[in-house]
C-alpha positions in Angstrom: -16.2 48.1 -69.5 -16.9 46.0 -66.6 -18.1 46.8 -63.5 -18.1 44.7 -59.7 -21.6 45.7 -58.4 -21.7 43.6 -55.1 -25.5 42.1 -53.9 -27.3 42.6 -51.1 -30.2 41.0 -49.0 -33.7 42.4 -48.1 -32.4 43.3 -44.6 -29.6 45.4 -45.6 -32.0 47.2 -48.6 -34.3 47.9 -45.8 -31.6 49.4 -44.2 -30.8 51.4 -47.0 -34.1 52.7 -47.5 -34.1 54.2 -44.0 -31.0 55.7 -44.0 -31.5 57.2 -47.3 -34.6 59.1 -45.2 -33.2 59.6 -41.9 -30.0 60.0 -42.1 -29.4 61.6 -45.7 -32.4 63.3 -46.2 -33.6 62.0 -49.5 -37.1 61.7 -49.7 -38.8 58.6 -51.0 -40.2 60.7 -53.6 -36.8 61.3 -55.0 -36.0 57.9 -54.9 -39.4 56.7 -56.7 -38.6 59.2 -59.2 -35.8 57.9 -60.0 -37.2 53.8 -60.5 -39.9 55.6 -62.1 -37.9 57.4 -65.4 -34.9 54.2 -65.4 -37.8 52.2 -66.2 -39.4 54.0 -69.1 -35.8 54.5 -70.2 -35.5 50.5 -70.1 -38.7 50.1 -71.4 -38.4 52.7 -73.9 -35.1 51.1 -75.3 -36.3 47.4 -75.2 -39.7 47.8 -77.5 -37.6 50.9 -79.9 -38.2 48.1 -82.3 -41.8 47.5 -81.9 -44.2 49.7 -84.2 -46.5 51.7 -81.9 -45.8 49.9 -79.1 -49.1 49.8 -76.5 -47.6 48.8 -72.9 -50.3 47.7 -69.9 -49.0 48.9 -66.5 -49.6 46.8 -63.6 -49.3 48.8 -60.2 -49.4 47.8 -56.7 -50.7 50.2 -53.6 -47.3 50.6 -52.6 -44.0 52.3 -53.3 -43.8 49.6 -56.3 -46.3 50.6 -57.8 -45.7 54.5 -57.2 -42.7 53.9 -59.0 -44.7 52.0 -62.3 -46.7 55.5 -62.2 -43.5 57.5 -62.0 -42.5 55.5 -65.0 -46.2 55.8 -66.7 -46.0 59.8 -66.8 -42.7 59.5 -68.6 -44.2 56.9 -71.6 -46.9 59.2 -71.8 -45.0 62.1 -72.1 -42.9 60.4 -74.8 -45.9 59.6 -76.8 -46.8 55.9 -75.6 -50.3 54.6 -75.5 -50.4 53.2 -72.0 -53.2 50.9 -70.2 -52.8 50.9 -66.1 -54.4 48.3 -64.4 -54.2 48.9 -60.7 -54.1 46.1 -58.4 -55.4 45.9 -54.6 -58.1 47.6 -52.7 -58.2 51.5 -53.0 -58.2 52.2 -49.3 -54.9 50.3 -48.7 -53.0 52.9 -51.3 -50.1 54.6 -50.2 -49.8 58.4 -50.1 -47.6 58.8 -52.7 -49.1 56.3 -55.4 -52.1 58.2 -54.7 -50.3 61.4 -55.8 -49.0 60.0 -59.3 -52.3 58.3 -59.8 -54.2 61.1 -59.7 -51.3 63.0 -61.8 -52.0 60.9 -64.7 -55.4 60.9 -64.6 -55.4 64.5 -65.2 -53.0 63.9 -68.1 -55.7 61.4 -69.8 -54.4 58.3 -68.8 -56.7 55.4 -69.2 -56.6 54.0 -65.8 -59.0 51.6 -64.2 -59.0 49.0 -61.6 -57.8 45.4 -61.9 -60.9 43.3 -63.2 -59.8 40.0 -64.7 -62.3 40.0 -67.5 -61.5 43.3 -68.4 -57.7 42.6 -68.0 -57.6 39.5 -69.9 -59.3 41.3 -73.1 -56.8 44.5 -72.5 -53.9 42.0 -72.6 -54.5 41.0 -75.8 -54.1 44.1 -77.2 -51.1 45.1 -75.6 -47.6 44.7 -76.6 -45.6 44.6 -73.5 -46.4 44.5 -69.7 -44.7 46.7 -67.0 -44.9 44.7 -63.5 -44.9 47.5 -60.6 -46.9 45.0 -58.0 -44.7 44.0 -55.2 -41.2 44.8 -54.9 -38.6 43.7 -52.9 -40.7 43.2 -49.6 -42.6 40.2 -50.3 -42.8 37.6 -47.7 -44.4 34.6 -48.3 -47.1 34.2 -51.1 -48.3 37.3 -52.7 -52.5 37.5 -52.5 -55.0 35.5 -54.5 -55.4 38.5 -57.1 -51.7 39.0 -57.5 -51.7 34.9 -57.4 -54.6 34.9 -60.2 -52.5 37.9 -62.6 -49.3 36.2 -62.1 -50.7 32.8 -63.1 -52.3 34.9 -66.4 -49.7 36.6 -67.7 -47.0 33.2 -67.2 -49.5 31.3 -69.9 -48.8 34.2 -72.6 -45.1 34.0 -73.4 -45.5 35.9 -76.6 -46.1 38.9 -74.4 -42.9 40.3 -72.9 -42.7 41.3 -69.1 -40.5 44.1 -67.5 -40.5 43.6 -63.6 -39.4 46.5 -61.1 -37.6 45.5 -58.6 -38.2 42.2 -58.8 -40.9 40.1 -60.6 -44.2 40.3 -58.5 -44.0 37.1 -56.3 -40.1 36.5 -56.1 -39.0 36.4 -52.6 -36.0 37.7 -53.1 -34.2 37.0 -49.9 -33.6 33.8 -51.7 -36.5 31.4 -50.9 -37.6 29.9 -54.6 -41.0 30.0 -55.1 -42.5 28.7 -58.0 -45.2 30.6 -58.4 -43.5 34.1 -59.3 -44.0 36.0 -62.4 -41.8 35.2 -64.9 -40.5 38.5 -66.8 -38.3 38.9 -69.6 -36.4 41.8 -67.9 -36.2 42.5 -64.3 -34.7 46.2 -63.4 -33.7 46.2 -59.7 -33.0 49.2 -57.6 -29.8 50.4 -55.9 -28.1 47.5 -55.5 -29.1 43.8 -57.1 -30.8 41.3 -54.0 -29.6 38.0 -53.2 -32.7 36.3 -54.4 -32.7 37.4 -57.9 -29.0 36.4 -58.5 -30.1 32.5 -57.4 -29.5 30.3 -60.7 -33.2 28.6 -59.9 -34.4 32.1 -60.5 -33.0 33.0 -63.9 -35.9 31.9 -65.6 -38.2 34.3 -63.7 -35.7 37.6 -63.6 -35.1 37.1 -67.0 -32.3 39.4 -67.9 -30.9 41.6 -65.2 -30.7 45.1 -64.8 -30.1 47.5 -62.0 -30.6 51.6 -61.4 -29.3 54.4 -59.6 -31.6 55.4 -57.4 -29.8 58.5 -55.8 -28.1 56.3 -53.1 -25.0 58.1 -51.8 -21.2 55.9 -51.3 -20.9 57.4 -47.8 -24.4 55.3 -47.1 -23.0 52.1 -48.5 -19.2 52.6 -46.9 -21.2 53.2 -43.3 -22.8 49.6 -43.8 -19.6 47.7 -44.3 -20.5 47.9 -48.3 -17.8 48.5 -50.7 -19.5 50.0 -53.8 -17.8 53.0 -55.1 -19.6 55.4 -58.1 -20.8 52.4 -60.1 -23.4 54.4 -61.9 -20.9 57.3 -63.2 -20.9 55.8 -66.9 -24.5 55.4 -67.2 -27.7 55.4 -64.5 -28.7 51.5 -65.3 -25.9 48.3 -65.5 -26.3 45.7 -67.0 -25.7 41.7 -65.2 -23.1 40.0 -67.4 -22.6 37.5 -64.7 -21.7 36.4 -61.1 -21.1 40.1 -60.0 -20.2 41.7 -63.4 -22.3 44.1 -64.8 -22.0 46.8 -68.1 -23.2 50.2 -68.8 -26.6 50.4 -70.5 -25.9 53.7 -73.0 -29.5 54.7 -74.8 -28.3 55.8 -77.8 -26.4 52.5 -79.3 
C-alpha cells in the first residue's frame, strides 16, 4: 500500500499548531500525547530484537522534550529500563514538561540533569538513544550544551539514535547544517518538513517516519493542503521515497 503524504515547511507547521488550539480546540497536551506513545511504539518495535534493551532519553525544556517524557511513561510502563538525561536550565521548562517530569519521577524513573561526565559513563551502558531536544523550531545553531551532546553522541555510531521531530540541530526549513545529530530513525509529526526530505540530510534523518498527531482534514483543506485520512491504516507511515510513504503495522 502506498500512500501520497505531501510536506510542509516550519511556517505552515506553526500554523498548524495554532489552529489545532484555537480554532479546533485540541490541546497541546493531546497532541504531545500522541508524539509521546508513536514514539515508544517506534522505539518499542525497532530494539524488539535487542535483549533487555536499556534506552537513555534526552529531553529538551520544551514541547520536544514533553513529548520524549510522554514517550518515557509508556517504556516504563512496558517494562523498559530507561535513563533521562534532561537538557537546559530548570527555570526555562515549559509547563507541561514539568508535568510529565514530575509524573515519572513518582513512577521511579531515574532522572537527573544533563552532566557530561555523568552522561558519557551512562551512554555506555545504554543500548539506544531517544533524542527529544529541539524539534521543529530550531533557528540557527542549537546551544553549546546541545552543540557539546550532539558532537558526543555523532562519534559513537554503534549506538543507534531515534530523533522526534527532527534530529536536535537540523534546521528543517531546509538550511543544511553540518553540525546536526545524526539519528538512525527520525519520527516526525503531522506532516514530514521540507528540511528533512533534502537529499544532503539523509544521512542525519536516517530513515523516515511520520505520526498522527490528532490533526483534523478540515485543518489541512483550510490551508490550501490536500491530505486526506492518511493515517486510517495505521497511526505512523513510513518514507519509501519522494512523497511515498507505507503503513508501519506493529505486529509484522
Amino acid at each position: 500500500m502506498s500512500i501520497q503524504v505531501p510536506h510542509i515547511n516550519r511556517e505552515q507547521m506553526v500554523e498548524v499548531d495554532r489552529l489545532m488550539i484555537e480554532d479546533y480546540h485540541i490541546s497541546l497536551k493531546q497532541m504531545m500525547e500522541h508524539a509521546g506513545e508513536n514514539l515508544a511504539r517506534l522505539a518499542s518495535m525497532q530494539f524488539r530484537y535487542i535483549n533487555k534493551p536499556r534506552i537513555l532519553m534526552l529531553c529538551g525544556n520544551g514541547n520536544n522534550g514533553g513529548g520524549g517524557l510522554v514517550c518515557a511513561r509508556f517504556l516504563m510502563n512496558w517494562g523498559s529500563e530507561i535513563q533521562i538525561f534532561t537538557v537546559g536550565r530548570e527555570a526555562s521548562r515549559k509547563e507541561l514538561p514539568s508535568t510529565h517530569l514530575s509524573t515519572l519521577q513518582r513512577m521511579g524513573a531515574q532522572v537527573q540533569s544533563y552532566q557530561e561526565t555523568m552522561f558519557l559513563k551512562k551512554l555506555n551502558s545504554n543500548s539506544i538513544v531517544i533524542d527529544s531536544m529541539i524539534g521543529y523550531g530550531l533557528k540557527g545553531e542549537p546551544n553549546r550544551e546541545i552543540q557539546s551532546i550532539i558532537d558526543g553522541l555523532n562519534m559513537r555510531e554503534d549506538i543507534p539514535v531515534i530523533a522526534l521531530d527532527a534530529p536536535s540541530g537540523l534546521d528543517v526549513s531546509g538550511l543544511e547544517s553540518n553540525r546536526c545529530l545524526h539519528a538512525k530513525s527520525t519520527l516526525t509529526l503531522a506532516l514530514p518538513k521540507s528540511g528533512l526530505l533534502l537529499q544532503e540530510n539523509k544521512s542525519a534523518v536516517g530513515q523516515l517516519f511520520v505520526a498522527d498527531i490528532g490533526v483534523p482534514a478540515q485543518l489541512y483543506d483550510g490551508m490550501g493542503i490536500r491530505v486526506g485520512h492518511i493515517f486510517a491504516a495505521s497511526p505512523i507511515l513510513q518514507h519509501q521515497g519522494e512523497i511515498s510513504y507505507k503503513p508501519v503495522f506493529f505486529n509484522d
